[in-house]
N, CA, C and O atoms as a CHARMM CRD file, in Angstrom:
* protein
*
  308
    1    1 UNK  N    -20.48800 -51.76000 -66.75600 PROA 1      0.00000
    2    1 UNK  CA   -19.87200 -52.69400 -65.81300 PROA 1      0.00000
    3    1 UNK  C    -20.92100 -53.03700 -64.75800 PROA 1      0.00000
    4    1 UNK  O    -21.58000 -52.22200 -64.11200 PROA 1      0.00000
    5    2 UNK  N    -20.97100 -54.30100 -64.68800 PROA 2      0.00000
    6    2 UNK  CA   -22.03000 -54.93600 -63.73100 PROA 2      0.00000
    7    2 UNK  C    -21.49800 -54.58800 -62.29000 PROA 2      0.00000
    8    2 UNK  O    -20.33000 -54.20200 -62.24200 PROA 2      0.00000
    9    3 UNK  N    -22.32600 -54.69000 -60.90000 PROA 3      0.00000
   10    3 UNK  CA   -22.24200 -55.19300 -60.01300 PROA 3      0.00000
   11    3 UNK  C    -20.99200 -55.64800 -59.21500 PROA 3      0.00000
   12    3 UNK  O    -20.25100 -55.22800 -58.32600 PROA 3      0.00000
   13    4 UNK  N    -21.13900 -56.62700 -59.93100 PROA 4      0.00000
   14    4 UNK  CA   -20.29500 -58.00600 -59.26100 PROA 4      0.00000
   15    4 UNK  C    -18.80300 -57.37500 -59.97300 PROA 4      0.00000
   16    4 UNK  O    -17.78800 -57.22500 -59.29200 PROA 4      0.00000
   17    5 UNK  N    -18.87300 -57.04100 -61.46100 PROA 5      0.00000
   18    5 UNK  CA   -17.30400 -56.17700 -62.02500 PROA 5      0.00000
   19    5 UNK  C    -16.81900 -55.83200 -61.62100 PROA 5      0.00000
   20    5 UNK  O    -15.61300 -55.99800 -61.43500 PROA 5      0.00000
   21    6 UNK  N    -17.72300 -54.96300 -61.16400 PROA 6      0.00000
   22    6 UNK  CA   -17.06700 -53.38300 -60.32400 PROA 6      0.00000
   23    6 UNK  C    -16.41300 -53.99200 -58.83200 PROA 6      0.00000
   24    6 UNK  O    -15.26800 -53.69500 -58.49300 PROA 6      0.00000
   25    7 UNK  N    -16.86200 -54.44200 -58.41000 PROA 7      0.00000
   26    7 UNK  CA   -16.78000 -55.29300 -57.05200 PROA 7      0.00000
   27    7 UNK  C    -15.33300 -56.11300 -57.36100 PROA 7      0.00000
   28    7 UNK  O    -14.33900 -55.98200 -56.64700 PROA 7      0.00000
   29    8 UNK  N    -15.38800 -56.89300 -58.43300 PROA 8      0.00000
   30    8 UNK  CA   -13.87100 -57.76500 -58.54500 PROA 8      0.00000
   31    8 UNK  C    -12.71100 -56.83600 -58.71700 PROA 8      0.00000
   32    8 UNK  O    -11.66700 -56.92700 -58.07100 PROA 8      0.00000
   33    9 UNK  N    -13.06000 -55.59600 -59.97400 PROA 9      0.00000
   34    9 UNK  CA   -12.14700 -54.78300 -60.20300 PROA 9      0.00000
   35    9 UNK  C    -11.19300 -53.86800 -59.03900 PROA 9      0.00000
   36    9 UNK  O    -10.03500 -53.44900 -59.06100 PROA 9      0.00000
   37   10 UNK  N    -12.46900 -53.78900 -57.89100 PROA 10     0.00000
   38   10 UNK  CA   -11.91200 -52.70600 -56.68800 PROA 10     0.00000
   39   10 UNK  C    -11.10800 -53.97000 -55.89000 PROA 10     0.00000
   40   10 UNK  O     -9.93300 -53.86800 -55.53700 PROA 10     0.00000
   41   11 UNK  N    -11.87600 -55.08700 -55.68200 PROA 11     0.00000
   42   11 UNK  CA   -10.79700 -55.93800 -54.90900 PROA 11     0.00000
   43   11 UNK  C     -9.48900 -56.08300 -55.75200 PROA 11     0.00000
   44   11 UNK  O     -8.45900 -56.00500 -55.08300 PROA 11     0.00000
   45   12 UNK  N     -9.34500 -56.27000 -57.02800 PROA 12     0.00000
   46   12 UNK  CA    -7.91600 -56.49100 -57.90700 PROA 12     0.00000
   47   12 UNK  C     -7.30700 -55.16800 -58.01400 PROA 12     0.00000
   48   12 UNK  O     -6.47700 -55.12700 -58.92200 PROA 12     0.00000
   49   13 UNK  N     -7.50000 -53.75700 -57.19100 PROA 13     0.00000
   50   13 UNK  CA    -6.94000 -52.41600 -57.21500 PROA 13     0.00000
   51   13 UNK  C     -6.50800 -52.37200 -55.89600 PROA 13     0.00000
   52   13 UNK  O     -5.66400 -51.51600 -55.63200 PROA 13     0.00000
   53   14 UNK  N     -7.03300 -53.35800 -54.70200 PROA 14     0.00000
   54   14 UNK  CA    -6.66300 -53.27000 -53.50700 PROA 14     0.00000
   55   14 UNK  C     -6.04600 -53.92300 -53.52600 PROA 14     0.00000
   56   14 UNK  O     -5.34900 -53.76300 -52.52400 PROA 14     0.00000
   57   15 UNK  N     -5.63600 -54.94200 -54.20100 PROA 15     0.00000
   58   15 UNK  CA    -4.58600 -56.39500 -53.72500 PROA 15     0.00000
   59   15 UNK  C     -3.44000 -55.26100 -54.91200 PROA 15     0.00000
   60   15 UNK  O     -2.22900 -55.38800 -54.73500 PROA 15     0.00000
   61   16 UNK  N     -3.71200 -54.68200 -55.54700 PROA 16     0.00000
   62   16 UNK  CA    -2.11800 -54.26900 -56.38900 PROA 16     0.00000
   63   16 UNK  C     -1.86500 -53.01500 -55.48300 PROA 16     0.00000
   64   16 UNK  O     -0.81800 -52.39300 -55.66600 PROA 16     0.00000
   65   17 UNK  N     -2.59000 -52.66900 -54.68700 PROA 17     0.00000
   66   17 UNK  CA    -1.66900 -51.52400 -54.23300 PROA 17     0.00000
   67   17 UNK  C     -1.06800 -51.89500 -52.93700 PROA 17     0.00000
   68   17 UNK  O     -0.41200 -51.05800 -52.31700 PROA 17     0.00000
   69   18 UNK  N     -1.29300 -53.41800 -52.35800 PROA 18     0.00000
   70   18 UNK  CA    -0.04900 -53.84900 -51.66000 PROA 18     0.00000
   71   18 UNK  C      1.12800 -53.72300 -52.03200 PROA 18     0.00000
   72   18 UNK  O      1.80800 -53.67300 -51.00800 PROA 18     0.00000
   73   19 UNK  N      1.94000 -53.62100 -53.16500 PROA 19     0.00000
   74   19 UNK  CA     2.66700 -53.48600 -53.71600 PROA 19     0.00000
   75   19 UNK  C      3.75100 -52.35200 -53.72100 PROA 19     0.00000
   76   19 UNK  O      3.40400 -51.25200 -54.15200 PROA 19     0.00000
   77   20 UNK  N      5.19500 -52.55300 -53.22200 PROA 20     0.00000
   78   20 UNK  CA     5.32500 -50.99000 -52.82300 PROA 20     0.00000
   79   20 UNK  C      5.70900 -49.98400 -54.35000 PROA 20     0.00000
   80   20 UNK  O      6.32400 -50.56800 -55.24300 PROA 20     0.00000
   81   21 UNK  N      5.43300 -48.94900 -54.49700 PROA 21     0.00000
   82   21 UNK  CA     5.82700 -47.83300 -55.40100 PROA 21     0.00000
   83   21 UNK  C      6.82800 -47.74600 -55.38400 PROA 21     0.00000
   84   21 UNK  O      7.75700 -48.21400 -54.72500 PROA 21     0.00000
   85   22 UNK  N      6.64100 -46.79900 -56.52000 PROA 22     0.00000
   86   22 UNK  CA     8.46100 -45.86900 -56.46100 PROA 22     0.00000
   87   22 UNK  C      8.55000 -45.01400 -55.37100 PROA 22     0.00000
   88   22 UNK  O      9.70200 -44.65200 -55.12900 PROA 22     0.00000
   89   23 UNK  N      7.53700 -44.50900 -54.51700 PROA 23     0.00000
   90   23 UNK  CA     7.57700 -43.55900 -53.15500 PROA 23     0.00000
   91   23 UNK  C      8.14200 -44.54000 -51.92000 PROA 23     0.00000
   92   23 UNK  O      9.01800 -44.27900 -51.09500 PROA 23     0.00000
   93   24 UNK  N      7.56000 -45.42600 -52.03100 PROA 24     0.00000
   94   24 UNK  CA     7.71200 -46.40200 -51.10300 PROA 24     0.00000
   95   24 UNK  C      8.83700 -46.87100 -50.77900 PROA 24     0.00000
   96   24 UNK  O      9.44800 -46.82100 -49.71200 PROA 24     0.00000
   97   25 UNK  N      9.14100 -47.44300 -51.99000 PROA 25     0.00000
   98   25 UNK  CA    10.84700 -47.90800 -52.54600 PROA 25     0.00000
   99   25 UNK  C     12.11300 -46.68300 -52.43600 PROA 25     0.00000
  100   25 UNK  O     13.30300 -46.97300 -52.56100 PROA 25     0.00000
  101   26 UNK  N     11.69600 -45.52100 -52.22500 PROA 26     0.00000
  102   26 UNK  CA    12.74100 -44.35700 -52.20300 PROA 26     0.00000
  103   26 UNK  C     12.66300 -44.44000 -50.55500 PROA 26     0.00000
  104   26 UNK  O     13.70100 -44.69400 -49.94400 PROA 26     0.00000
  105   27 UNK  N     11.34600 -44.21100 -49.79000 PROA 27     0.00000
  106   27 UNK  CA    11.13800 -43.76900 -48.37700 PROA 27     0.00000
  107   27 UNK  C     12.26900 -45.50400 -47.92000 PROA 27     0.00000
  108   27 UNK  O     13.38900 -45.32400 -47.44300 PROA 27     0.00000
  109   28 UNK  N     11.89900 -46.56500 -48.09100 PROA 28     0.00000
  110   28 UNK  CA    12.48800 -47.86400 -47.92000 PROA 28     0.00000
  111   28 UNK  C     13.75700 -47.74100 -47.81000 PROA 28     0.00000
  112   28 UNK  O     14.22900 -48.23500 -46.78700 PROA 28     0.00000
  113   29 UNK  N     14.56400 -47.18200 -48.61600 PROA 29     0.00000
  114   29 UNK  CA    15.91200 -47.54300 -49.07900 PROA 29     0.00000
  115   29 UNK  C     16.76400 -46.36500 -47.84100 PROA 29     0.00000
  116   29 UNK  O     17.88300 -46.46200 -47.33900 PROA 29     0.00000
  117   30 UNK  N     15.71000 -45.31900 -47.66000 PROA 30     0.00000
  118   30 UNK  CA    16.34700 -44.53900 -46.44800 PROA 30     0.00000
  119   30 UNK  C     17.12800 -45.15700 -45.52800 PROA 30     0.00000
  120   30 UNK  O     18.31800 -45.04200 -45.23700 PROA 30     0.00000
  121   31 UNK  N     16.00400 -46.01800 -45.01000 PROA 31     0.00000
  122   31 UNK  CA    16.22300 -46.85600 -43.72500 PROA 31     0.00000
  123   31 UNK  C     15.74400 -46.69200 -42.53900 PROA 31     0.00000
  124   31 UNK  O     16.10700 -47.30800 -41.53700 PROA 31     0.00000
  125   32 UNK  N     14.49600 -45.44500 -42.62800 PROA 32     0.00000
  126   32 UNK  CA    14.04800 -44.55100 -41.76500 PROA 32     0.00000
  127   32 UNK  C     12.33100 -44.78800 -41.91700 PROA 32     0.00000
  128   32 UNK  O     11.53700 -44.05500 -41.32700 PROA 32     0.00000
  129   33 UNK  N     11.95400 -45.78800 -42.69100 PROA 33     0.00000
  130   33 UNK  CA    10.65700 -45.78800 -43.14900 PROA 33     0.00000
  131   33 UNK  C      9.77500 -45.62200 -41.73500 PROA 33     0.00000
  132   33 UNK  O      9.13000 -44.58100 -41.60900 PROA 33     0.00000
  133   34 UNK  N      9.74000 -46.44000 -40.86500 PROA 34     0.00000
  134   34 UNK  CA     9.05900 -46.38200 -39.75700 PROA 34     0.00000
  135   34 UNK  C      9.23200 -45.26600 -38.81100 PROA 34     0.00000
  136   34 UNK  O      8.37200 -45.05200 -37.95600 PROA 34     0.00000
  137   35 UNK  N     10.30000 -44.53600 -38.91100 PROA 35     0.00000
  138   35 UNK  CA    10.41200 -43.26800 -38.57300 PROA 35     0.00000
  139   35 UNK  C      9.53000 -42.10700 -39.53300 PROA 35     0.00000
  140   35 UNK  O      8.73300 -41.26500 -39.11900 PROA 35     0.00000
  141   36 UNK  N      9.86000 -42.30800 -40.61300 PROA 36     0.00000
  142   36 UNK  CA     8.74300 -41.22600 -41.96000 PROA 36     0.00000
  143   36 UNK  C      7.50500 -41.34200 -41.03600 PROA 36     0.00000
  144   36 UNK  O      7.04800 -40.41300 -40.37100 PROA 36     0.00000
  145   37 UNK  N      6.86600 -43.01600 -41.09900 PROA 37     0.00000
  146   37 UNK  CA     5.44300 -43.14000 -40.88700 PROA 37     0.00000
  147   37 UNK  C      5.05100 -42.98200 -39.73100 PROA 37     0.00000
  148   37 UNK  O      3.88500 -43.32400 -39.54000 PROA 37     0.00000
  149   38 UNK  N      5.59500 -42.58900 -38.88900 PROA 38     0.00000
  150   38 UNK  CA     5.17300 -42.32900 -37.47700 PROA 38     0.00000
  151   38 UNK  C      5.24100 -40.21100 -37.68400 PROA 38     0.00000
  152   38 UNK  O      4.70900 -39.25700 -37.11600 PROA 38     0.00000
  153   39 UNK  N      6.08500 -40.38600 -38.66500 PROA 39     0.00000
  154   39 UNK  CA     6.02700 -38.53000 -38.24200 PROA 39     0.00000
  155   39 UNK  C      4.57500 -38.21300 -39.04500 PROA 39     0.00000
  156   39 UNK  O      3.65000 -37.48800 -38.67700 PROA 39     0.00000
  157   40 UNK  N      4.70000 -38.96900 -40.20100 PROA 40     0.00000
  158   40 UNK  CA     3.26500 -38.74800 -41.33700 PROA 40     0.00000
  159   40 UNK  C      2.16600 -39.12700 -40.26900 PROA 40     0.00000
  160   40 UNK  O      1.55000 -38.28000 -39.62200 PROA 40     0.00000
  161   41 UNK  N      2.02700 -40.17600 -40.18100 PROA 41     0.00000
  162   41 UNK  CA     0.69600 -40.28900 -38.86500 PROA 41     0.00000
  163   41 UNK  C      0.63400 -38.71000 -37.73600 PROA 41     0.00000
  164   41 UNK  O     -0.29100 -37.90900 -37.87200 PROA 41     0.00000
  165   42 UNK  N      1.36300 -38.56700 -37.05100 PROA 42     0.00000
  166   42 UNK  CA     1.30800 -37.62400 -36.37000 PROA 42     0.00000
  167   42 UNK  C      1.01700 -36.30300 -36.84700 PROA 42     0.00000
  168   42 UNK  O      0.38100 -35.51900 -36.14200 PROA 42     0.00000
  169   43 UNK  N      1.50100 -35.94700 -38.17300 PROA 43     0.00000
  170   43 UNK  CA     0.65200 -34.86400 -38.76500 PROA 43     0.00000
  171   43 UNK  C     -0.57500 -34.78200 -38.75700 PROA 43     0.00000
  172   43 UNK  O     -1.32800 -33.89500 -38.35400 PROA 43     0.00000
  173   44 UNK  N     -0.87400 -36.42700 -39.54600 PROA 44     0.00000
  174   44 UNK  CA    -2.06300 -36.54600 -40.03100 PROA 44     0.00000
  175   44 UNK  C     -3.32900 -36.67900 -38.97500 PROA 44     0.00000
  176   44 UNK  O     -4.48500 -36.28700 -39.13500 PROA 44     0.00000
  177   45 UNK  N     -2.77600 -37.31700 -37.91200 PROA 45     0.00000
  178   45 UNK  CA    -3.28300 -36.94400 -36.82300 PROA 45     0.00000
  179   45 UNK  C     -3.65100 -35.49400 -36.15500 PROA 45     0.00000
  180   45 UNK  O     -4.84200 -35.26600 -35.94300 PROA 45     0.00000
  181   46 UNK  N     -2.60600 -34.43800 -35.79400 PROA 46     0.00000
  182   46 UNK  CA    -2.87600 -33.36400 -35.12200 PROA 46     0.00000
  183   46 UNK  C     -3.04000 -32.09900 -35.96400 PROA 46     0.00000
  184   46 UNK  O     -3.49600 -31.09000 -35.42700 PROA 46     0.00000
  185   47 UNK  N     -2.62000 -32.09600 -37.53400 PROA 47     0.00000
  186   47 UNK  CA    -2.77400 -31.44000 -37.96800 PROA 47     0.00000
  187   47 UNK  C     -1.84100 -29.88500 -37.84800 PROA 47     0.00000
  188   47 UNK  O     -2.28500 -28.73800 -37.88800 PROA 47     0.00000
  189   48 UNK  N     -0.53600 -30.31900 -37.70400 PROA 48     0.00000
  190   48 UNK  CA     0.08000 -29.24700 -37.28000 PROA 48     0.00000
  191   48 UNK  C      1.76100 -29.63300 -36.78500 PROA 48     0.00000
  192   48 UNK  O      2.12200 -29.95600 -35.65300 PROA 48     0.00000
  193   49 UNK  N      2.44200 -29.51300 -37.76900 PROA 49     0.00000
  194   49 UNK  CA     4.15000 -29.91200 -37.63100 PROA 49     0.00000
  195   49 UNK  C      4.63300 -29.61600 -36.17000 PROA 49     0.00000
  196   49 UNK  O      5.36600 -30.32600 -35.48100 PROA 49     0.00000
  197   50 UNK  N      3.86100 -27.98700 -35.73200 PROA 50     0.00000
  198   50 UNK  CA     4.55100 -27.83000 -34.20100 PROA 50     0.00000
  199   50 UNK  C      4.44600 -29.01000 -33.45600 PROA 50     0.00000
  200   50 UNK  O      5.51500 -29.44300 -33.02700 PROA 50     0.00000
  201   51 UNK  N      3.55800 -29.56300 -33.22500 PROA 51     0.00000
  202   51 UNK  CA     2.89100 -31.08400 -32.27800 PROA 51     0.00000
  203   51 UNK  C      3.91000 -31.95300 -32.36100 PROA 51     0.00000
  204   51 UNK  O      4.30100 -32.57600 -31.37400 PROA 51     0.00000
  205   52 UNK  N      4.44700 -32.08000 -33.57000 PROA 52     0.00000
  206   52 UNK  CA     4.95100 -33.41000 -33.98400 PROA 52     0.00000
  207   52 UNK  C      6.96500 -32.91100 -33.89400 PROA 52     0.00000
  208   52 UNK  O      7.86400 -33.16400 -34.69600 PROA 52     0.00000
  209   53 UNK  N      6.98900 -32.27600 -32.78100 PROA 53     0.00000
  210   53 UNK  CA     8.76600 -32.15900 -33.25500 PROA 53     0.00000
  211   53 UNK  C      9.47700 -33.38000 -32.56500 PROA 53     0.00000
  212   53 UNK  O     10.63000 -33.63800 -32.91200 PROA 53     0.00000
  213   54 UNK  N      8.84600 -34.15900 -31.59200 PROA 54     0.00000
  214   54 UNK  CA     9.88300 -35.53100 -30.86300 PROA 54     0.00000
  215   54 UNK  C      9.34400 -36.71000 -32.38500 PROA 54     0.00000
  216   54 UNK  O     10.10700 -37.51600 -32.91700 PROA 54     0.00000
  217   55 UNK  N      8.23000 -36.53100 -32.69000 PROA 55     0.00000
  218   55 UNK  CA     8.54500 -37.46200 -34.04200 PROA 55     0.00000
  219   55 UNK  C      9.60000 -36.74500 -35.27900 PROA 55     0.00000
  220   55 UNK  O     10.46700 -37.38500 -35.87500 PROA 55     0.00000
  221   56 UNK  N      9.34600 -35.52000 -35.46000 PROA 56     0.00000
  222   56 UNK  CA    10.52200 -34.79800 -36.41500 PROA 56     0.00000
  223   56 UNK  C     12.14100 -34.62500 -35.84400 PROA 56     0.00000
  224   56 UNK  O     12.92100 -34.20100 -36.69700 PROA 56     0.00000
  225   57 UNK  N     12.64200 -34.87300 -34.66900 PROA 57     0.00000
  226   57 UNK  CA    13.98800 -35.26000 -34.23600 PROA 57     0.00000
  227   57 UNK  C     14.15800 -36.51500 -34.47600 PROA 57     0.00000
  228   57 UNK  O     14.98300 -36.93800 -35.28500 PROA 57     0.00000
  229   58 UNK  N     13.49900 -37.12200 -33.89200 PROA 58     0.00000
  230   58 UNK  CA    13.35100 -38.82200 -34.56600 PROA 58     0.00000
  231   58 UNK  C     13.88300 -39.01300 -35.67600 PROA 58     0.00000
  232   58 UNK  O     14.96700 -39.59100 -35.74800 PROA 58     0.00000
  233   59 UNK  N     13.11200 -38.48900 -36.95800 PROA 59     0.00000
  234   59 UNK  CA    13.45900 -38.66800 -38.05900 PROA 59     0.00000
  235   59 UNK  C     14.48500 -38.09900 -38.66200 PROA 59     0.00000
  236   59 UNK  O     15.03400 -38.59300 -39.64700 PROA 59     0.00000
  237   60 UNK  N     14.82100 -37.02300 -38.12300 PROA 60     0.00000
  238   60 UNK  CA    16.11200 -36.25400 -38.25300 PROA 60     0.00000
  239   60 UNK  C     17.37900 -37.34200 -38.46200 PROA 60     0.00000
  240   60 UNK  O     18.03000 -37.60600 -39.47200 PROA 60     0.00000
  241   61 UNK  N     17.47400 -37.96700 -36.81200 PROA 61     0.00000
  242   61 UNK  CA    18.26100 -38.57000 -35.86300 PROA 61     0.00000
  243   61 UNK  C     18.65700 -39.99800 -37.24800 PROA 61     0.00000
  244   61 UNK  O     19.75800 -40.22000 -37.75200 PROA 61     0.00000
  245   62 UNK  N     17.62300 -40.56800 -37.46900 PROA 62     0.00000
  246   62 UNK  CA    17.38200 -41.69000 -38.39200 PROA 62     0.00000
  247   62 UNK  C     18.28300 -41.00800 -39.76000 PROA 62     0.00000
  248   62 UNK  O     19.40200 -41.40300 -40.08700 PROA 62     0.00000
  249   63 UNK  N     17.68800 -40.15700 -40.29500 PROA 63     0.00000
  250   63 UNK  CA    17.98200 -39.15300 -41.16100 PROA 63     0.00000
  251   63 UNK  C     20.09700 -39.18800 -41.69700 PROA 63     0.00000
  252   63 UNK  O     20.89500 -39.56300 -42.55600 PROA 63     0.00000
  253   64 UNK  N     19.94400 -38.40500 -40.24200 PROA 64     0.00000
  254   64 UNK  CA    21.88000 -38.62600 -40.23600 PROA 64     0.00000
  255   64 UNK  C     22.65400 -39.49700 -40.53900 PROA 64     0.00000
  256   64 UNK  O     23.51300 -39.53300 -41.42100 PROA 64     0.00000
  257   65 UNK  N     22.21500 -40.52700 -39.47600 PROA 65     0.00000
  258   65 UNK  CA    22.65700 -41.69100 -38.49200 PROA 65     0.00000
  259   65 UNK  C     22.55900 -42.62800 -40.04800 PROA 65     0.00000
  260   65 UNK  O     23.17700 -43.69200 -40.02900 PROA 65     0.00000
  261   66 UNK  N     21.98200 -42.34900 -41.07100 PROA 66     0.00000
  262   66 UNK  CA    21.87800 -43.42500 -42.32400 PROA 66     0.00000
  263   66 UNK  C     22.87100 -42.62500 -43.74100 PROA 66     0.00000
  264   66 UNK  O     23.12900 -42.97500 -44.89200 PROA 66     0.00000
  265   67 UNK  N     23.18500 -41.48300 -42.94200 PROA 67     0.00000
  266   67 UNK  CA    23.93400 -40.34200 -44.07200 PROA 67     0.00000
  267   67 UNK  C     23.38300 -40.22300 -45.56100 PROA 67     0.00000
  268   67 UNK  O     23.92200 -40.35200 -46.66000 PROA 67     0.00000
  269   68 UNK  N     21.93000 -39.88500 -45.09600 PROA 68     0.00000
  270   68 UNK  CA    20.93400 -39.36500 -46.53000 PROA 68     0.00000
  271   68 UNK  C     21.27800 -38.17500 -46.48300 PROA 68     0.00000
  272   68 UNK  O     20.92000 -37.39300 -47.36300 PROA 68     0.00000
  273   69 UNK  N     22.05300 -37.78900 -45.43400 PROA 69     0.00000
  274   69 UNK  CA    21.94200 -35.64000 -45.96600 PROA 69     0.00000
  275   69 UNK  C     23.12600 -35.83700 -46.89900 PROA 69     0.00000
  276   69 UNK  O     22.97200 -34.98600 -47.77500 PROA 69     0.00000
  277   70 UNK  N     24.55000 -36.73400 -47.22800 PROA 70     0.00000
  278   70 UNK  CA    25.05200 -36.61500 -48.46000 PROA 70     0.00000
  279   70 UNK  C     23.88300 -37.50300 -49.48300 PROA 70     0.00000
  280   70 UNK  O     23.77600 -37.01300 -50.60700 PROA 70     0.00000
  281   71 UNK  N     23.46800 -38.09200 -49.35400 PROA 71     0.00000
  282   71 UNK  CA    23.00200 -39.03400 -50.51500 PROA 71     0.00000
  283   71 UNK  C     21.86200 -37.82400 -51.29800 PROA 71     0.00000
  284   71 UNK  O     21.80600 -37.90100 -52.52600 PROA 71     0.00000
  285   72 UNK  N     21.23700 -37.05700 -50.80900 PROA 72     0.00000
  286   72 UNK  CA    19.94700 -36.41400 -50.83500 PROA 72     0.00000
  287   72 UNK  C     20.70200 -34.99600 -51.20400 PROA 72     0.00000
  288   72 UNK  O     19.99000 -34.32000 -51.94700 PROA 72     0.00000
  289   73 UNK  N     22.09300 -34.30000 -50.84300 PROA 73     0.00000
  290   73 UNK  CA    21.98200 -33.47300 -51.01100 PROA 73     0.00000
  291   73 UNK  C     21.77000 -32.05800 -49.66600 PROA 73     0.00000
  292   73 UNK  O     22.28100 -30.94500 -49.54700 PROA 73     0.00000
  293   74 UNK  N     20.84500 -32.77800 -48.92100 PROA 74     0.00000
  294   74 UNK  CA    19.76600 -31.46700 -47.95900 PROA 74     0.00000
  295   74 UNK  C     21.16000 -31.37900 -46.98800 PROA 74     0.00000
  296   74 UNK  O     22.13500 -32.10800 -46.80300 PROA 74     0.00000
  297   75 UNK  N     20.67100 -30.00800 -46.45200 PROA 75     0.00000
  298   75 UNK  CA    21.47100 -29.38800 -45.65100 PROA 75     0.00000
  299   75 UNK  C     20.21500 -28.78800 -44.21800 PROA 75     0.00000
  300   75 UNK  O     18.99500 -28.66100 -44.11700 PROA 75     0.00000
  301   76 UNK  N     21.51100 -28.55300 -43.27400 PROA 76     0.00000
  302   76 UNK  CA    20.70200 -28.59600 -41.91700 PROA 76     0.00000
  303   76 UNK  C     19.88400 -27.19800 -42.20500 PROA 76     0.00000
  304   76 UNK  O     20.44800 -26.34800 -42.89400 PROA 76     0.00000
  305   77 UNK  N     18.72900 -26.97400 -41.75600 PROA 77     0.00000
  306   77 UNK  CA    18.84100 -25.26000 -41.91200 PROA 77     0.00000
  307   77 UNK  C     19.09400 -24.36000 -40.49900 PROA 77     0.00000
  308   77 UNK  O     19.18000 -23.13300 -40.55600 PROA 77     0.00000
């Protein structure tokens, strides 16, 4: 693969992964997505769940308030 291939191929792998997944499409349908991605940033940021508990009530709060703990199953612990 030439150059210039390789080069078209990575731009036609970046334009398809605009596209949302099946992860995407599950986190979506929550209704909480921007809540997920603010708690995921903040991990990914500090490196450490303790840091991040006003983004993890957040998502909790979202969590309820959309009644995924019947849809999902999860229970409080």
């Amino acid at each position: 693969m030439s150059k210039d291939q390789s080069a078209a191929h990575q731009s036609e792998t970046l334009q398809d992964d605009d596209e949302p997944d099946e992860w995407d499409k599950r986190i979506f349908s929550t209704g909480c997505a921007d809540e997920n991605a603010k708690l995921t940033d903040c991990y990914y940021e500090k490196k450490d769940w303790r840091v991040c508990k006003k983004e993890m009530e957040i998502f909790r709060a979202c969590w309820k308030k959309h009644h995924n703990n019947e849809r999902t199953m999860t229970k409080d612990a």
